[in-house]
PyMOL Python script that loads the backbone (N, CA, C, O; Angstrom):
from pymol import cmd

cmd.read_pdbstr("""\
ATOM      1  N   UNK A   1     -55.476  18.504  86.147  1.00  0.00           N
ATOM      2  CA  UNK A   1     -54.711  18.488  84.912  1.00  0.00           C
ATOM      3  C   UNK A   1     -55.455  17.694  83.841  1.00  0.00           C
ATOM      4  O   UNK A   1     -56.041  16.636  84.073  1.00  0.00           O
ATOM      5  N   UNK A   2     -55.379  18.332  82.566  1.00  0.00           N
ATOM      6  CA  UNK A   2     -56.690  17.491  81.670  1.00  0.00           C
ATOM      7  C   UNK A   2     -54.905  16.669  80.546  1.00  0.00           C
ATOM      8  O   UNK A   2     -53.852  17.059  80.040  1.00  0.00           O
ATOM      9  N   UNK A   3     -55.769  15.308  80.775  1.00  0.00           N
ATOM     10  CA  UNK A   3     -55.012  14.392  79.771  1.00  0.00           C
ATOM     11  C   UNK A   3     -55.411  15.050  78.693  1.00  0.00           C
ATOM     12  O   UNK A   3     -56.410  15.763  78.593  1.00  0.00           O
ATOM     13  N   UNK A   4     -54.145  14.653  77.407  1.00  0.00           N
ATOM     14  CA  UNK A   4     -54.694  14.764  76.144  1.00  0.00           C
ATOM     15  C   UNK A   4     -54.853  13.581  75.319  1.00  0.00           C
ATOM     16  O   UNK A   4     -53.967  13.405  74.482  1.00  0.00           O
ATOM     17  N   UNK A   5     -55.833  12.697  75.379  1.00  0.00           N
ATOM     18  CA  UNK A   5     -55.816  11.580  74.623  1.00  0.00           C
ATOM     19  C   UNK A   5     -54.947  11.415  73.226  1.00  0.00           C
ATOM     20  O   UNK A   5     -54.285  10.426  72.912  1.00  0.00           O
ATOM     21  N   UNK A   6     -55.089  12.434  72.590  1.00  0.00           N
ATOM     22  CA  UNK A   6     -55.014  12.857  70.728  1.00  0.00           C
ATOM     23  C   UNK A   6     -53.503  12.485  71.220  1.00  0.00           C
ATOM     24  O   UNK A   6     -53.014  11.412  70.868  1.00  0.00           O
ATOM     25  N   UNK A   7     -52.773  13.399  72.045  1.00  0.00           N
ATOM     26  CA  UNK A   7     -50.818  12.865  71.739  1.00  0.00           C
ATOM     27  C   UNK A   7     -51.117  11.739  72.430  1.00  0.00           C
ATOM     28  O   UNK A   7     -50.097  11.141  72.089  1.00  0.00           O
ATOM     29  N   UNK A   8     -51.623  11.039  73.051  1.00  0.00           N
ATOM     30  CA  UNK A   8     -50.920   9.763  73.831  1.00  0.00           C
ATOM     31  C   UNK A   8     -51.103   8.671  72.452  1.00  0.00           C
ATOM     32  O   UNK A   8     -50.241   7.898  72.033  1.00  0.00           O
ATOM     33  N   UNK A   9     -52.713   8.907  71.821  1.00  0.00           N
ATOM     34  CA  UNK A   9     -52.598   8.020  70.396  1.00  0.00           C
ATOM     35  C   UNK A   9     -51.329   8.526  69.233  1.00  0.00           C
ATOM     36  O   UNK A   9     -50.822   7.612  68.583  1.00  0.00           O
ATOM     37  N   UNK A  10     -50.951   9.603  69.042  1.00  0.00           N
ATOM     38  CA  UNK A  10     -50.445   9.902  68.437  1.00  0.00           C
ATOM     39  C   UNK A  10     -48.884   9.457  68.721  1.00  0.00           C
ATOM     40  O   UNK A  10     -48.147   9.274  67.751  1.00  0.00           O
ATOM     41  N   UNK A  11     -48.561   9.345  69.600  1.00  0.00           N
ATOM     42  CA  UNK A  11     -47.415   9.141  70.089  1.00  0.00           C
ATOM     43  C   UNK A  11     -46.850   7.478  70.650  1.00  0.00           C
ATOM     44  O   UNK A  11     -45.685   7.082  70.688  1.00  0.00           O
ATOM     45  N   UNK A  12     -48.046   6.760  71.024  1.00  0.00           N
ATOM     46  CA  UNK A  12     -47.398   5.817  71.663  1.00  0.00           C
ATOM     47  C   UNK A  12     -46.427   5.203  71.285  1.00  0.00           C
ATOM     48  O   UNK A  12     -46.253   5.148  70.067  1.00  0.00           O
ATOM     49  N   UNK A  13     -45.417   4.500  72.226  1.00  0.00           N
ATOM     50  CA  UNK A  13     -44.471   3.183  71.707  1.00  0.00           C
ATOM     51  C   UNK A  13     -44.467   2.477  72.565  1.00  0.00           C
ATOM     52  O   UNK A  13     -44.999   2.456  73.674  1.00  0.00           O
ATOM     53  N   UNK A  14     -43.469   1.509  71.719  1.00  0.00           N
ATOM     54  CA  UNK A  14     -43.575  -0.110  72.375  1.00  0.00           C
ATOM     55  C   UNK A  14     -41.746  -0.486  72.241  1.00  0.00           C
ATOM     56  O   UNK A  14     -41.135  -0.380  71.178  1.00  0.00           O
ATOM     57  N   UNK A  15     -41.190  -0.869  73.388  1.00  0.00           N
ATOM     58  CA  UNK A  15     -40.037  -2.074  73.493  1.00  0.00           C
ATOM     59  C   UNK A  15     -40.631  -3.727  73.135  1.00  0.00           C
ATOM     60  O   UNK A  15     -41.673  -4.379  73.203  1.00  0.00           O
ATOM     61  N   UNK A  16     -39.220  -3.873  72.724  1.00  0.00           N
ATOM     62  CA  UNK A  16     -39.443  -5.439  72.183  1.00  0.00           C
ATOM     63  C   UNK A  16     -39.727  -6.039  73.671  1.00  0.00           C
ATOM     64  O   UNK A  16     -40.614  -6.892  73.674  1.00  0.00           O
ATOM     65  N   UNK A  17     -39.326  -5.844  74.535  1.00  0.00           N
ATOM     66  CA  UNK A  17     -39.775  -6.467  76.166  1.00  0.00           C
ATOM     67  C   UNK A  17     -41.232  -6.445  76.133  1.00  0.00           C
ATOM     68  O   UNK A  17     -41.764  -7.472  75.711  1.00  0.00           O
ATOM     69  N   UNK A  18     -41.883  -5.612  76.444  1.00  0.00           N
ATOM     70  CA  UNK A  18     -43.260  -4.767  76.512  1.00  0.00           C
ATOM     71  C   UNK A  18     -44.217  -6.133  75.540  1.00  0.00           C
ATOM     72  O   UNK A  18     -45.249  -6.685  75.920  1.00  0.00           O
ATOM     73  N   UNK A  19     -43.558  -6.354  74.411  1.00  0.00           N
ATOM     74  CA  UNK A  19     -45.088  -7.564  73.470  1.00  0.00           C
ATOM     75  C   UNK A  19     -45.040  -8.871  74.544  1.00  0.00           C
ATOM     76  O   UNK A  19     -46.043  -9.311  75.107  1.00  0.00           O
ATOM     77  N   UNK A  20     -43.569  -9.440  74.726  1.00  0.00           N
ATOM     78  CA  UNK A  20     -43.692 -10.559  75.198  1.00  0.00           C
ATOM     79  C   UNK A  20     -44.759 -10.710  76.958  1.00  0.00           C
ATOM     80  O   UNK A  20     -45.436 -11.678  77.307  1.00  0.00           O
ATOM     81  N   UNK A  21     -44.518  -9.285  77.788  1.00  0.00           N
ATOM     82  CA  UNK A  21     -44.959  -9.001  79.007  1.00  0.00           C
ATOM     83  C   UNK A  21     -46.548  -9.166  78.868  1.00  0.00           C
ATOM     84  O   UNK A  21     -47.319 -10.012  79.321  1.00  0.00           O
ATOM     85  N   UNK A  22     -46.756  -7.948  78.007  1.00  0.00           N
ATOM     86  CA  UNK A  22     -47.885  -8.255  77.794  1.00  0.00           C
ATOM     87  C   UNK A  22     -48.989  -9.493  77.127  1.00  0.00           C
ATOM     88  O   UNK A  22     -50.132  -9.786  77.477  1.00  0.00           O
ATOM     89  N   UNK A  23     -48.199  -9.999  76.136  1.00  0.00           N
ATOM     90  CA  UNK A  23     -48.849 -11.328  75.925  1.00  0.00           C
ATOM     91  C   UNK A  23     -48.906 -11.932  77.454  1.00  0.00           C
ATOM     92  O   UNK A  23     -50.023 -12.155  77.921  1.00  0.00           O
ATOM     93  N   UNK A  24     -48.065 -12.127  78.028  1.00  0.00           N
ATOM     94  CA  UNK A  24     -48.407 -13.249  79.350  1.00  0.00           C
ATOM     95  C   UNK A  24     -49.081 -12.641  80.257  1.00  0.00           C
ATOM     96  O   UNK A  24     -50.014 -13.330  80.669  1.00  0.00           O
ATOM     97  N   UNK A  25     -48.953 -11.219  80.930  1.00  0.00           N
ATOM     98  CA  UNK A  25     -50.050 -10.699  81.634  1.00  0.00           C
ATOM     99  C   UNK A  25     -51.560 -10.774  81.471  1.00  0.00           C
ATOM    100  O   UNK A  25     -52.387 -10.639  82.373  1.00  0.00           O
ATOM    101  N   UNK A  26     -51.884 -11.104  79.676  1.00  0.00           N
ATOM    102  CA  UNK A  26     -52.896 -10.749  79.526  1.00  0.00           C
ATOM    103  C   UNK A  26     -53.632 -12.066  79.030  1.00  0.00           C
ATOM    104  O   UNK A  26     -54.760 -12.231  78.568  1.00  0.00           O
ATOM    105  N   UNK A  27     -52.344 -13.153  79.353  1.00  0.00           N
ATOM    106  CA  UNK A  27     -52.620 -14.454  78.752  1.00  0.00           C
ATOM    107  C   UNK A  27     -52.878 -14.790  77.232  1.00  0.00           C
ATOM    108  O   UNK A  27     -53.592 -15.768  77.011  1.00  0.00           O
ATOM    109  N   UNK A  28     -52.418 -14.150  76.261  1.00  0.00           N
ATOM    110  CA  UNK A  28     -52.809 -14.094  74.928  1.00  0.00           C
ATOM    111  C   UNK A  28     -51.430 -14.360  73.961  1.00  0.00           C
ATOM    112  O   UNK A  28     -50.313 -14.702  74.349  1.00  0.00           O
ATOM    113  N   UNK A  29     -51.772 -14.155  72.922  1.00  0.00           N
ATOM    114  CA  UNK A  29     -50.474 -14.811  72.201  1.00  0.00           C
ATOM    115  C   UNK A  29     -50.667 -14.238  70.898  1.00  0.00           C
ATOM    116  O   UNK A  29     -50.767 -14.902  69.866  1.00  0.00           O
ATOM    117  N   UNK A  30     -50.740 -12.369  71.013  1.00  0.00           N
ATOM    118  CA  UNK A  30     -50.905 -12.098  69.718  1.00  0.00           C
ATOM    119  C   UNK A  30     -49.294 -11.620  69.238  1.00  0.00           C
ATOM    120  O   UNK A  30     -48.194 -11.645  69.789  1.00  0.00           O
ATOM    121  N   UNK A  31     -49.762 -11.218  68.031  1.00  0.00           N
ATOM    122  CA  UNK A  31     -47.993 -10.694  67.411  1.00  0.00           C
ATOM    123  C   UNK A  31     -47.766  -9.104  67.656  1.00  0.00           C
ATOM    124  O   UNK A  31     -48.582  -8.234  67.960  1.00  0.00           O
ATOM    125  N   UNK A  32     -47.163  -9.073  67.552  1.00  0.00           N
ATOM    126  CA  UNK A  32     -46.547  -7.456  67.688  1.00  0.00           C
ATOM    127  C   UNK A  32     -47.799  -6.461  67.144  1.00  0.00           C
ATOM    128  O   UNK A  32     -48.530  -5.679  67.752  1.00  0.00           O
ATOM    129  N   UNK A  33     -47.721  -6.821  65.812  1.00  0.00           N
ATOM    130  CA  UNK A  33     -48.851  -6.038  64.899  1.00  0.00           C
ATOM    131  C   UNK A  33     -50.189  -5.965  65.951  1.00  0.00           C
ATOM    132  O   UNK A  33     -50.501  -4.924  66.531  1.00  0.00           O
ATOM    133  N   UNK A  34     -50.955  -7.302  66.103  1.00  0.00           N
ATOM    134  CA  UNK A  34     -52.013  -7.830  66.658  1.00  0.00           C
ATOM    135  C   UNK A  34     -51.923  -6.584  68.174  1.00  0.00           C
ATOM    136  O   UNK A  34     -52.765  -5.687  68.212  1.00  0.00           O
ATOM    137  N   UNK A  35     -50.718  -6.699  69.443  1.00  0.00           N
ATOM    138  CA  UNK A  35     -51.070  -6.034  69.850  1.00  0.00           C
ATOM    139  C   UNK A  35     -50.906  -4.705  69.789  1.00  0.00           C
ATOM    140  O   UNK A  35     -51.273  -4.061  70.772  1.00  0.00           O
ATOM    141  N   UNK A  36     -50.298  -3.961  68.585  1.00  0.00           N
ATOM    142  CA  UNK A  36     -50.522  -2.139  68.770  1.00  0.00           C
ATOM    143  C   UNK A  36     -51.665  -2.039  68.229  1.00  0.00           C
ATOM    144  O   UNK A  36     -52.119  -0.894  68.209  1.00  0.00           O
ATOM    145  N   UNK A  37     -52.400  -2.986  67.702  1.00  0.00           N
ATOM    146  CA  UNK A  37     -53.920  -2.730  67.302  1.00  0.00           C
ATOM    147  C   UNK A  37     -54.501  -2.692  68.276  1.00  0.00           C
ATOM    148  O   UNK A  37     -55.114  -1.641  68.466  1.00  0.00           O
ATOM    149  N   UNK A  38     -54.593  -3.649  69.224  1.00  0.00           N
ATOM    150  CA  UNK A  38     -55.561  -4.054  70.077  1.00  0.00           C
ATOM    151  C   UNK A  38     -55.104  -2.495  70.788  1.00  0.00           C
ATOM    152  O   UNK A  38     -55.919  -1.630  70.467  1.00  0.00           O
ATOM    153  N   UNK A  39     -54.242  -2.097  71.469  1.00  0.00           N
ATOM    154  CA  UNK A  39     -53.797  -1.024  72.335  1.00  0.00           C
ATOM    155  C   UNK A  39     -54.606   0.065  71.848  1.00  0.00           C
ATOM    156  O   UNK A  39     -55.542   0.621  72.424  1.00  0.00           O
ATOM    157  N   UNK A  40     -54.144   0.282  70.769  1.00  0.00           N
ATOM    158  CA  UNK A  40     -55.181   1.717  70.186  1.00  0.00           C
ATOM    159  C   UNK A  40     -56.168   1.554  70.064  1.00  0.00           C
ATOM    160  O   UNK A  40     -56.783   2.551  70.443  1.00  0.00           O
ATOM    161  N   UNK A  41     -56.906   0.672  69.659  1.00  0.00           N
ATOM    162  CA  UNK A  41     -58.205   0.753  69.650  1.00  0.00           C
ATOM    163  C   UNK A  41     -58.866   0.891  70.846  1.00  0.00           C
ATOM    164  O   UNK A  41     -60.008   1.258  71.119  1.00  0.00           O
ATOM    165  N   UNK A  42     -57.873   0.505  71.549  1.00  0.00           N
ATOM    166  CA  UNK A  42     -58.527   0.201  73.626  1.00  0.00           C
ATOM    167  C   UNK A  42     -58.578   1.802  73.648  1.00  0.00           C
ATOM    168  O   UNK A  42     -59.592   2.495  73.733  1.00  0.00           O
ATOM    169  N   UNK A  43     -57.117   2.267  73.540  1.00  0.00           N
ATOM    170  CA  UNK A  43     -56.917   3.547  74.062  1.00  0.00           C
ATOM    171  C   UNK A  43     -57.893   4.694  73.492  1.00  0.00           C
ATOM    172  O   UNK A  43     -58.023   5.771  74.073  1.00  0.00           O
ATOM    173  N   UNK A  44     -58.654   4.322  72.147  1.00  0.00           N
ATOM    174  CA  UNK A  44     -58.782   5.510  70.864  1.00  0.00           C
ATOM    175  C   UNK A  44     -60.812   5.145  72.004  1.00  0.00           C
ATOM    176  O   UNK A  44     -61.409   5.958  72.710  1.00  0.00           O
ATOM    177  N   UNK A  45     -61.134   3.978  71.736  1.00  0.00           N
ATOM    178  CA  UNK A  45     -62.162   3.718  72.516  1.00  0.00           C
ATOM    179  C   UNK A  45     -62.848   4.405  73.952  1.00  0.00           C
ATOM    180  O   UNK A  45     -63.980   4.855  74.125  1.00  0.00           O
ATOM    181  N   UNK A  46     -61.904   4.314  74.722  1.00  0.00           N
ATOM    182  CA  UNK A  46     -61.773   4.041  76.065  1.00  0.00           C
ATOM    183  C   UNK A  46     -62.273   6.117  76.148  1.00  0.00           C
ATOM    184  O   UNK A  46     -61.947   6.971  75.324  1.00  0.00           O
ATOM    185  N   UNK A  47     -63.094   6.307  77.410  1.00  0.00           N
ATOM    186  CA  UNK A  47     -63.507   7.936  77.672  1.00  0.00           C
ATOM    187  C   UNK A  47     -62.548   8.465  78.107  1.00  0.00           C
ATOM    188  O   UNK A  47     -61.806   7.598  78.569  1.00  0.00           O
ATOM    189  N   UNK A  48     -62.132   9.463  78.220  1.00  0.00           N
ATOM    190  CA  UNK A  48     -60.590  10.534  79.050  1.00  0.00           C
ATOM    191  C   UNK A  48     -61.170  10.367  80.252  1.00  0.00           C
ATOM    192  O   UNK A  48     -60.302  10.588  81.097  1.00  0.00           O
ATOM    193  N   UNK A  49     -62.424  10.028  80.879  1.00  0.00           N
ATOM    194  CA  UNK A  49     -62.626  10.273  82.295  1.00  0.00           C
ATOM    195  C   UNK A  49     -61.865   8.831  82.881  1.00  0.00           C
ATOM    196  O   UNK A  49     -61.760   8.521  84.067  1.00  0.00           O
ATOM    197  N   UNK A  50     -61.411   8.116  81.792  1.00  0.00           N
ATOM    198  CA  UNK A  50     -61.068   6.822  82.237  1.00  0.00           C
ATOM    199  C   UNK A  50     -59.595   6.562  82.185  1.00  0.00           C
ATOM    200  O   UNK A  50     -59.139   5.421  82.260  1.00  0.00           O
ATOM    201  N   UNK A  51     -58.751   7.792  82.038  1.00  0.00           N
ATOM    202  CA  UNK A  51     -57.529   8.554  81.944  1.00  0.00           C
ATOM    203  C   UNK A  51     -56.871   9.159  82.977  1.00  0.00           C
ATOM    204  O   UNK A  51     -57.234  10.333  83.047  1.00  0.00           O
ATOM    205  N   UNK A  52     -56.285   8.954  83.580  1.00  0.00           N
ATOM    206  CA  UNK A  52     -55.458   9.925  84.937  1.00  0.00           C
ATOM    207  C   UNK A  52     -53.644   9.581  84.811  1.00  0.00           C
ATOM    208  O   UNK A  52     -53.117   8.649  84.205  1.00  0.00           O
ATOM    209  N   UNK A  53     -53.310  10.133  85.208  1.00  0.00           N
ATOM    210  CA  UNK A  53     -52.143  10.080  85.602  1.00  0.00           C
ATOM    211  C   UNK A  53     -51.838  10.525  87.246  1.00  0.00           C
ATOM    212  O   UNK A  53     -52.440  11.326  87.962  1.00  0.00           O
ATOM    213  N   UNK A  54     -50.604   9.628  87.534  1.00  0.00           N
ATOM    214  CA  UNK A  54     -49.917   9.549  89.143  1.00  0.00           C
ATOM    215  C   UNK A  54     -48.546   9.533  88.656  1.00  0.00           C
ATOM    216  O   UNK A  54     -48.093   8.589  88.010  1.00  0.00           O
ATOM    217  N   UNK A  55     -47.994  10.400  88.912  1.00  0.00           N
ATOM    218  CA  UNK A  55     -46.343  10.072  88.755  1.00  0.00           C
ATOM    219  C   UNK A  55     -45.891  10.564  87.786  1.00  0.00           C
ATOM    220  O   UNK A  55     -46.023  11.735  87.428  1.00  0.00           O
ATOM    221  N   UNK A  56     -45.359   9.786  87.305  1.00  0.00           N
ATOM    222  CA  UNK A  56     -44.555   9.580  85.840  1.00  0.00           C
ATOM    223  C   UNK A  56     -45.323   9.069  84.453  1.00  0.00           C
ATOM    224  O   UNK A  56     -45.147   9.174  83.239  1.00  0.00           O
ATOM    225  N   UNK A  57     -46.320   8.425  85.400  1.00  0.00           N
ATOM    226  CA  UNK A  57     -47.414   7.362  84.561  1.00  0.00           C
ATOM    227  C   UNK A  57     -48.521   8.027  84.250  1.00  0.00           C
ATOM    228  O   UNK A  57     -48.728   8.871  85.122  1.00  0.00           O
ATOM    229  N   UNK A  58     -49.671   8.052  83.066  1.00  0.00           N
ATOM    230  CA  UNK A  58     -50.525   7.470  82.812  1.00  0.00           C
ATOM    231  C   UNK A  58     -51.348   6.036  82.946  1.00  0.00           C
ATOM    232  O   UNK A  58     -50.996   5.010  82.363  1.00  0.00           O
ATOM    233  N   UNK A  59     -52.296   6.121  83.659  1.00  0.00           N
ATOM    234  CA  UNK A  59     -53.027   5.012  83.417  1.00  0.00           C
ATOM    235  C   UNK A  59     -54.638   4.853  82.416  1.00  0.00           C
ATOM    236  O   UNK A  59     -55.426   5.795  82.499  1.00  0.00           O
ATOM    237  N   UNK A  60     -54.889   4.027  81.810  1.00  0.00           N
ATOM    238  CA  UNK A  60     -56.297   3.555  81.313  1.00  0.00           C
ATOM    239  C   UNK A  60     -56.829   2.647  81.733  1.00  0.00           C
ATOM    240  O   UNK A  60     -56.170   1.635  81.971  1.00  0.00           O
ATOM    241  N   UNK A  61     -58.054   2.683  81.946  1.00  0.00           N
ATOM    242  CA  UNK A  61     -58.783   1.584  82.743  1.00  0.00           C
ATOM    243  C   UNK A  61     -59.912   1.667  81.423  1.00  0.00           C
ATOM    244  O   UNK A  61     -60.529   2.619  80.945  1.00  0.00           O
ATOM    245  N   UNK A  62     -59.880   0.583  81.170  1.00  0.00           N
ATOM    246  CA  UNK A  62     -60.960  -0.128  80.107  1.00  0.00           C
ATOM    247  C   UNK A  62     -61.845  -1.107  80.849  1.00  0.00           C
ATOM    248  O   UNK A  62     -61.564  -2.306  80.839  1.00  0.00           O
ATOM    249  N   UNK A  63     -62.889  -0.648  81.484  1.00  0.00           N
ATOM    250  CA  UNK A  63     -64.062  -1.938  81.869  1.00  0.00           C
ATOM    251  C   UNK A  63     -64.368  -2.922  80.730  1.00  0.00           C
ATOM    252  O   UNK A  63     -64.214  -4.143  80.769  1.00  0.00           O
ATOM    253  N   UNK A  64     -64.706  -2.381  79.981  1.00  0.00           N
ATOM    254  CA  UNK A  64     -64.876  -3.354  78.733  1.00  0.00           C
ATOM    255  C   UNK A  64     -64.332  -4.213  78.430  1.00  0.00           C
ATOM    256  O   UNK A  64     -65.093  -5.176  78.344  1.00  0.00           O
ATOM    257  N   UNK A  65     -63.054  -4.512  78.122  1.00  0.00           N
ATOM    258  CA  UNK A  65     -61.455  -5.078  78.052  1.00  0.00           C
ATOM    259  C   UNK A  65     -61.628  -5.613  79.494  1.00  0.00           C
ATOM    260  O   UNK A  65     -61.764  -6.836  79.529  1.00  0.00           O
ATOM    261  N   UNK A  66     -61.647  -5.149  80.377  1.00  0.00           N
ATOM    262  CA  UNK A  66     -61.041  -5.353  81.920  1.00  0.00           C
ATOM    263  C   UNK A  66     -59.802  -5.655  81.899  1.00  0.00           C
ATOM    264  O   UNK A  66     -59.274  -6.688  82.310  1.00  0.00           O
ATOM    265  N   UNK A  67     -59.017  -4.156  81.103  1.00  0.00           N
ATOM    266  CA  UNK A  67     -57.536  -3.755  81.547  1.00  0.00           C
ATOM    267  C   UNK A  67     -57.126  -2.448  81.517  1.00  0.00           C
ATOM    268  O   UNK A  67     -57.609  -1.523  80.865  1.00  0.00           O
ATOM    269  N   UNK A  68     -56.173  -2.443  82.292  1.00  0.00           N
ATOM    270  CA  UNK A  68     -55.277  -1.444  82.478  1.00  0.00           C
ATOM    271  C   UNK A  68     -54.306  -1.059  82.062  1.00  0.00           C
ATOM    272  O   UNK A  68     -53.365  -1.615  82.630  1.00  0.00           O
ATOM    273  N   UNK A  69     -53.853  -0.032  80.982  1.00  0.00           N
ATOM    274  CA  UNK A  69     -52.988   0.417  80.588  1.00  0.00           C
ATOM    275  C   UNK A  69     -51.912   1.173  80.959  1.00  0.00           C
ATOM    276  O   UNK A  69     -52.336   2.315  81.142  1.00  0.00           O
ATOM    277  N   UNK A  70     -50.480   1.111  81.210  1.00  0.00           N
ATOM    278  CA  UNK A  70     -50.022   1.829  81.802  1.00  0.00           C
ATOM    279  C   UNK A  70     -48.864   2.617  80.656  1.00  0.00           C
ATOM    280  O   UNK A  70     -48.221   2.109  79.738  1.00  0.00           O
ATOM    281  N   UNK A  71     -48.908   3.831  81.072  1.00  0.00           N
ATOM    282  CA  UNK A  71     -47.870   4.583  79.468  1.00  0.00           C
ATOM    283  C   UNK A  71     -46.680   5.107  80.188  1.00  0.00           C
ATOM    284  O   UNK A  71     -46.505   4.722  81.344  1.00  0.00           O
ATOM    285  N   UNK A  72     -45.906   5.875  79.689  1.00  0.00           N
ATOM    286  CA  UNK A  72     -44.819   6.974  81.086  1.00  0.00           C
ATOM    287  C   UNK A  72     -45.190   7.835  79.964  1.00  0.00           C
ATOM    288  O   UNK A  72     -45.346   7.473  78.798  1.00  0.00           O
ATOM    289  N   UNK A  73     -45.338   9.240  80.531  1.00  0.00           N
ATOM    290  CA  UNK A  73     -46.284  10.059  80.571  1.00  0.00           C
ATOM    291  C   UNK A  73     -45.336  11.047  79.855  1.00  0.00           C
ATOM    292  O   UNK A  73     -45.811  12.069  79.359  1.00  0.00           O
ATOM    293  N   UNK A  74     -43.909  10.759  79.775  1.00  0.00           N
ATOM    294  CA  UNK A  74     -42.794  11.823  79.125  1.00  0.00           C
ATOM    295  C   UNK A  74     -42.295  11.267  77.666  1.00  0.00           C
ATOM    296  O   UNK A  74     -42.066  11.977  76.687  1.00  0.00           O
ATOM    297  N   UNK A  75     -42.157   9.582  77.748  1.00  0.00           N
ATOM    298  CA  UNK A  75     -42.142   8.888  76.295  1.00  0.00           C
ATOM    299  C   UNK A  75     -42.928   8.418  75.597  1.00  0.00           C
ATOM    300  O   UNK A  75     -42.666   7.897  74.514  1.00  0.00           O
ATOM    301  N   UNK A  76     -44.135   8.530  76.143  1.00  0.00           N
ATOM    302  CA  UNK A  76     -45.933   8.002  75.537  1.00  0.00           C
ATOM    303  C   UNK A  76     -45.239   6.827  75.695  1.00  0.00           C
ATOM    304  O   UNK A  76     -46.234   6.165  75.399  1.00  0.00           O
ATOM    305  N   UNK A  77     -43.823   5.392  76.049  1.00  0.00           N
ATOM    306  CA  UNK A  77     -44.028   4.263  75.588  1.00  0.00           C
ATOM    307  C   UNK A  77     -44.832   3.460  76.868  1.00  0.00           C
ATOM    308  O   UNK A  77     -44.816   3.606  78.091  1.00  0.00           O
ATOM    309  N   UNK A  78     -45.567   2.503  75.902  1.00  0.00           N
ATOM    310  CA  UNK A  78     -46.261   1.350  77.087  1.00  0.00           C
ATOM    311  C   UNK A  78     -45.483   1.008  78.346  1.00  0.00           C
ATOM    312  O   UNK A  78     -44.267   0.832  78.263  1.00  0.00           O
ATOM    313  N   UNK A  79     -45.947   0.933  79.195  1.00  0.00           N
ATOM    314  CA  UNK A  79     -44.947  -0.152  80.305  1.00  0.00           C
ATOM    315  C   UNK A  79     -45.821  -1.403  80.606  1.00  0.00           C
ATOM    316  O   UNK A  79     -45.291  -2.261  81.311  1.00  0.00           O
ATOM    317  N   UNK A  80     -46.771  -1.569  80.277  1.00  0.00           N
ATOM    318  CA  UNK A  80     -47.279  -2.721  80.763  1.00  0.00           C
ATOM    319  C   UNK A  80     -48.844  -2.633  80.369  1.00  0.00           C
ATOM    320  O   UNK A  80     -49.248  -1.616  79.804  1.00  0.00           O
ATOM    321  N   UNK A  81     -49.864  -3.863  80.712  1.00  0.00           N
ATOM    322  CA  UNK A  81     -51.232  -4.081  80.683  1.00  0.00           C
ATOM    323  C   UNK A  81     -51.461  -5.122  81.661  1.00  0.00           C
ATOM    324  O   UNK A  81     -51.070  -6.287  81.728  1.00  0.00           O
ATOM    325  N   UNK A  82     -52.330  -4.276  82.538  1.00  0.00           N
ATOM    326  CA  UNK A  82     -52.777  -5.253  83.698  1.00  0.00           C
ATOM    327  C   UNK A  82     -54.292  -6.144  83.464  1.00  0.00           C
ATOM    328  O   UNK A  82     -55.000  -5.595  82.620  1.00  0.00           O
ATOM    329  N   UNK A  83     -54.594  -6.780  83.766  1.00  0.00           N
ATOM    330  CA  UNK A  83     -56.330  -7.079  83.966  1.00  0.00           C
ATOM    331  C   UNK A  83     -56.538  -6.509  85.211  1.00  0.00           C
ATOM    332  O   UNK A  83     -55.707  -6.402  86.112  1.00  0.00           O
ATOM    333  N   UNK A  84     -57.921  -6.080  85.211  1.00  0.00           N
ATOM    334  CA  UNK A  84     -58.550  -5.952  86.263  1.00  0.00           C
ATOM    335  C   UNK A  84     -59.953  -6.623  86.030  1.00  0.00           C
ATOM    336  O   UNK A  84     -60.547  -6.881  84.983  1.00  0.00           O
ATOM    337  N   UNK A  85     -60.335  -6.849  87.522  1.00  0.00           N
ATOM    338  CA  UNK A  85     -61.508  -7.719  87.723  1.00  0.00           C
ATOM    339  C   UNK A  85     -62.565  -6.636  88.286  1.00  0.00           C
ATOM    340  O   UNK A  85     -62.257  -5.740  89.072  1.00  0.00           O
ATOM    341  N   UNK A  86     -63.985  -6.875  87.715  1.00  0.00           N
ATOM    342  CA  UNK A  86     -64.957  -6.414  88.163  1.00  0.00           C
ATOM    343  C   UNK A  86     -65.430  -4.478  87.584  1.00  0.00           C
ATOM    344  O   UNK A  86     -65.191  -3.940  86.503  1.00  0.00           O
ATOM    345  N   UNK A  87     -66.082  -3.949  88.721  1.00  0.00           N
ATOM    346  CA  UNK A  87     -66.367  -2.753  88.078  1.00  0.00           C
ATOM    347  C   UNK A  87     -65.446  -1.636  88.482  1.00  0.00           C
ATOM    348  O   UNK A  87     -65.207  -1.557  89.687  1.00  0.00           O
ATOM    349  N   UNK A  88     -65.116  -1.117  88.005  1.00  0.00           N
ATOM    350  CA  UNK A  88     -64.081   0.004  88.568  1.00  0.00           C
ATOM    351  C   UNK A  88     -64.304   1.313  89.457  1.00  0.00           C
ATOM    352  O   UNK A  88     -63.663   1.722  90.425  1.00  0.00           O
ATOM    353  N   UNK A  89     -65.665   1.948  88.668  1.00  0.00           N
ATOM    354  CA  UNK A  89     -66.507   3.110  89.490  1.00  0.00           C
ATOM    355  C   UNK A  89     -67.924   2.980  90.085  1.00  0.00           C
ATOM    356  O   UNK A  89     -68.435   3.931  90.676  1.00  0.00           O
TER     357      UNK A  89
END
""", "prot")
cmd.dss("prot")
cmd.show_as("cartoon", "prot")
cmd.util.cbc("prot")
cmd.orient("prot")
């Protein structure tokens, strides 16, 4: 199944839950604004080979960043940003 990057940028959202989660997952302390920037640019950045979905979900894996994005795949909204450590492939 081929992701379509173009709607997931086009579409994403965010719950007021989702800024505070992610600030502490990711240890950072930006503002709302600060992170739908950072997100898109990860996401607009980041290759489709680095794109899959399982489930319900989308995931992104950004080596660069060393994080993980997770979307639900029916509301484009965020559910979360993980770190990951090291190389991925």
């Amino acid at each position: 199944m081929k992701i379509n990057k173009q709607k997931i940028l086009e579409n994403i959202c965010y719950t007021e839950l989702v800024y505070e989660r992610i600030n502490k997952k990711l240890n950072i302390n930006f503002s709302n604004k600060q992170i739908k920037e950072f997100i898109f640019k990860t996401l607009k950045k980041t290759d489709e080979n680095f794109f899959s979905k399982t489930g319900k979900n989308f995931y992104v894996e950004n080596v660069e960043e060393k994080i993980r994005i997770t979307i639900n795949s029916n509301t484009f909204r965020i559910i979360t940003v993980d770190k990951i450590e090291g190389k991925l492939f």
